[in-house]
C-alpha positions in Angstrom: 33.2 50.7 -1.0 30.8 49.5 1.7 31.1 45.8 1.1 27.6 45.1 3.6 25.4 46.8 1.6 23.5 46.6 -1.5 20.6 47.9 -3.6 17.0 46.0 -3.6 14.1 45.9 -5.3 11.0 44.1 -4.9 8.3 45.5 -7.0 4.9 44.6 -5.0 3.4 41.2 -6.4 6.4 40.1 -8.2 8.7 37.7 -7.0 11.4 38.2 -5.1 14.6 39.5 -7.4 17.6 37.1 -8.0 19.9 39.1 -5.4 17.2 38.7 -2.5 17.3 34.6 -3.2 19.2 32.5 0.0 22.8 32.2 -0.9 23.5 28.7 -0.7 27.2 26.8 0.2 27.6 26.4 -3.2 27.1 30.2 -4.1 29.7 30.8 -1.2 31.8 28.4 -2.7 31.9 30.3 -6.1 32.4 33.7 -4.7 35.4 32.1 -2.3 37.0 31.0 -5.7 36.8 34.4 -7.4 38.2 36.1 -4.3 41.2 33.4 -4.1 41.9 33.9 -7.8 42.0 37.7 -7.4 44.2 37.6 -4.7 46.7 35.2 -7.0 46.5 37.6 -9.5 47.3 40.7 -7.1 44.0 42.5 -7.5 43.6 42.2 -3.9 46.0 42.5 -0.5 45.8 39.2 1.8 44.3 41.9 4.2 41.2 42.8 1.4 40.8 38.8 0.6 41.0 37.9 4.4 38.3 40.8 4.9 35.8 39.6 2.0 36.0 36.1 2.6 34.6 37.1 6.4 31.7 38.9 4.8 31.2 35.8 2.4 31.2 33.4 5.1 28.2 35.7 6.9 26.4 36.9 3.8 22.8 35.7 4.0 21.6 36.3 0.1 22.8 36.5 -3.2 22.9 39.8 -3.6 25.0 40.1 -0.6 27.8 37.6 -2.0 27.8 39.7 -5.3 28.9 42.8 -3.7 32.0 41.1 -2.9 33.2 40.5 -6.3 31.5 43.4 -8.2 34.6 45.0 -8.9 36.5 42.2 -9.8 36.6 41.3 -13.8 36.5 37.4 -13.3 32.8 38.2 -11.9 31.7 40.6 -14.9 33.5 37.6 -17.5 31.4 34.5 -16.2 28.1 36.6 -16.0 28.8 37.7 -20.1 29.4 34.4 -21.2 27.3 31.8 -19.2 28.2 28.2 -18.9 25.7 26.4 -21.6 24.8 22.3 -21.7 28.2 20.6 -22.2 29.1 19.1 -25.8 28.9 15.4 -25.8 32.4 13.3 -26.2 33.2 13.3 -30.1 33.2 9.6 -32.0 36.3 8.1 -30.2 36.8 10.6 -27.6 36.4 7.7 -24.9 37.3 5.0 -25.8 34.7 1.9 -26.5 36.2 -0.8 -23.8 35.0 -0.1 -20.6 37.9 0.6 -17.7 35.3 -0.9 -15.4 32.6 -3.1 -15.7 29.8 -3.9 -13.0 27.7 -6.9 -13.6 24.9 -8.2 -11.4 23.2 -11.6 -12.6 20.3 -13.0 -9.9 22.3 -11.1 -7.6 23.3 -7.0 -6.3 26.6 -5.8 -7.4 27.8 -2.3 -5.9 31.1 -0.3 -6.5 31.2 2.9 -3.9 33.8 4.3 -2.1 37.2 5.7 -2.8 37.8 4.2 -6.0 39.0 5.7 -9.6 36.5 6.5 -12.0 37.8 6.0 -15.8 36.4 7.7 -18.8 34.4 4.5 -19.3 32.4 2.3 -16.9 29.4 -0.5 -18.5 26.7 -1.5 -15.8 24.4 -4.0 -16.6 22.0 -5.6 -14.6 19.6 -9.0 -15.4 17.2 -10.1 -12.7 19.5 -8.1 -10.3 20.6 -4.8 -8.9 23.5 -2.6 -9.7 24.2 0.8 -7.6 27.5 2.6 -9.2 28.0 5.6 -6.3 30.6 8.4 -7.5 30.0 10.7 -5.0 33.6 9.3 -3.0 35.3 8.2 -6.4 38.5 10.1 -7.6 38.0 11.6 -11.1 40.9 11.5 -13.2 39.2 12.4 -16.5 36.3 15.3 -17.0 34.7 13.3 -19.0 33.2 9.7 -17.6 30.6 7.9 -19.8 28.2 5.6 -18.2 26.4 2.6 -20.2 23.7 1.2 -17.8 21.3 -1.5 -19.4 18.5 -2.9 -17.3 16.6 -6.0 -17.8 14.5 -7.2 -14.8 16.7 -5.2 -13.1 18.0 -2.3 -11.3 20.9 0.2 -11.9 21.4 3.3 -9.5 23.9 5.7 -10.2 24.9 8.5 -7.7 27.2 11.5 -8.1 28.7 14.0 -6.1 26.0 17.1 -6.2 28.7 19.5 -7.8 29.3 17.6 -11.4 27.2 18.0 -14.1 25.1 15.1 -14.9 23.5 14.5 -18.7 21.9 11.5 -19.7 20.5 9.5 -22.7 18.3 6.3 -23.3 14.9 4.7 -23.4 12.5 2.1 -21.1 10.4 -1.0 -22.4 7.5 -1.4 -19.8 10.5 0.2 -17.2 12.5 3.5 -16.6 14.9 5.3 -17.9 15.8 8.6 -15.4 18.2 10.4 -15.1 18.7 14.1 -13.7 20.0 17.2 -15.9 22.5 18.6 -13.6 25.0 21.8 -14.1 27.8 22.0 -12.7 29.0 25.8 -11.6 32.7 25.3 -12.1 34.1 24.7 -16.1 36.5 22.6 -14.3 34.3 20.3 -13.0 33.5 16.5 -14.4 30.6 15.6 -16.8 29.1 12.3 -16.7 27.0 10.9 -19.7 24.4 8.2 -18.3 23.4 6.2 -21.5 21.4 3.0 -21.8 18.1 1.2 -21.9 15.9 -1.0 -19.5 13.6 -3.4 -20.3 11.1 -4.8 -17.4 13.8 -2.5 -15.0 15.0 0.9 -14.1 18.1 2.9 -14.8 18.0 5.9 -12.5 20.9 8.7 -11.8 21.1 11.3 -9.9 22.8 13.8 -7.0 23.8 12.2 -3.9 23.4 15.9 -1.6 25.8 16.6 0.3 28.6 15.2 -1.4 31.1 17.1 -3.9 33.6 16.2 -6.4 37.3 17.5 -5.4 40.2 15.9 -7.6 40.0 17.5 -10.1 38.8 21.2 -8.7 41.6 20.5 -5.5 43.9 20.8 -8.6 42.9 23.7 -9.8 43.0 25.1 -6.2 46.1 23.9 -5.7 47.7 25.6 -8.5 46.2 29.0 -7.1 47.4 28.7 -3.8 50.6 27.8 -5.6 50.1 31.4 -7.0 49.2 32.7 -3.2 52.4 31.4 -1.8 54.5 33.2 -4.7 52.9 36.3 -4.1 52.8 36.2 -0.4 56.9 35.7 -0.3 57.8 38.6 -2.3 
């Protein structure tokens, strides 16, 4: 099979087909994880995945990257049954006391860096500013719920670019925003913005740049796992 190539079309006056889009890191990323997956389950030699993952690394479009996996099942099974909005946390899924609490009164609060997210964190935010940035934080649960109420205030809350990000609530003379976000991976986190601001702002969205990798690395860590076992036989 000649991995470099594959078929186009381009009908004049119509956009450009999905396999002529830019491949981005993230499409790379996806088709890197196949291949790895592949090679753990012995569908490929380490000389075919070291091969593949070279033409991944230089492949320039979409339709390139999908050559690599076409002949793969894990490829055919995620484009038959796409990943669709997550389901919101059943009554009592998370629990109602918050495992963190930010609170900025007549003054800024911010919680960033390496720090553990829990399934639960309040923000509130009177006359102030609040700025909750998960884009460094280690995610123990998939599931982190986000209460952020505004009143004369600010809250800002950032996450890595490779969760998915859902959010409900309503503004009184403010804003209420917050980006709808899909992650690519099943494994990867979902965090619920919910709230209200009154005279304020509640805003989340995608710091670029940044990705989420507790709880994939453990995922990846169980496949090399898998690698090792099959590369010592």
């Amino acid at each position: 099979m000649d991995l470099h190539k594959h078929d186009r079309q381009d009908p004049a006056g119509s956009a450009p087909p999905v396999t002529d889009l830019r491949a981005s890191d993230a499409d790379r990323d996806r088709i890197a994880d196949m291949l790895r997956e592949a090679l753990a389950e012995g569908r490929l030699t380490a000389e075919e995945h070291a091969e593949r993952v070279e033409g991944v690394l230089a492949a320039k479009t979409v339709g390139e990257l999908d050559v690599f996996v076409r002949d793969l099942p894990a490829a055919h099974e995620r484009r038959a049954y796409p990943a669709g909005p997550p389901p919101r946390p059943a009554a009592g899924a998370v629990p109602a006391v918050p495992d963190d609490s930010v609170v900025a009164v007549f003054s800024a609060a911010v919680r960033k860096g390496r720090w553990r997210a829990g399934r639960r964190i309040h923000a509130y935010s009177v006359f102030g500013s609040v700025e909750i940035d998960l884009s460094e934080a280690v995610f123990e649960y998939q599931q982190v719920m986000v209460k952020a109420v505004s009143v004369f205030g600010s809250v800002e809350v950032r996450v890595p670019e490779n969760v998915t990000l859902r959010g409900a609530g309503g503004a009184v003379l403010g804003s209420f925003e917050v980006d709808t976000v899909d992650a690519t991976e099943p494994e990867a986190p979902v965090v619920y913005v919910d709230g209200w601001a009154v005279l304020g702002s509640v805003e989340a969205r995608p710091r670029r740049g940044k990705y989420v990798a507790d709880i994939l690395d453990r995922v990846q860590r169980k496949v090399d796992r898998h690698v090792r076992r099959h590369l010592g036989r």
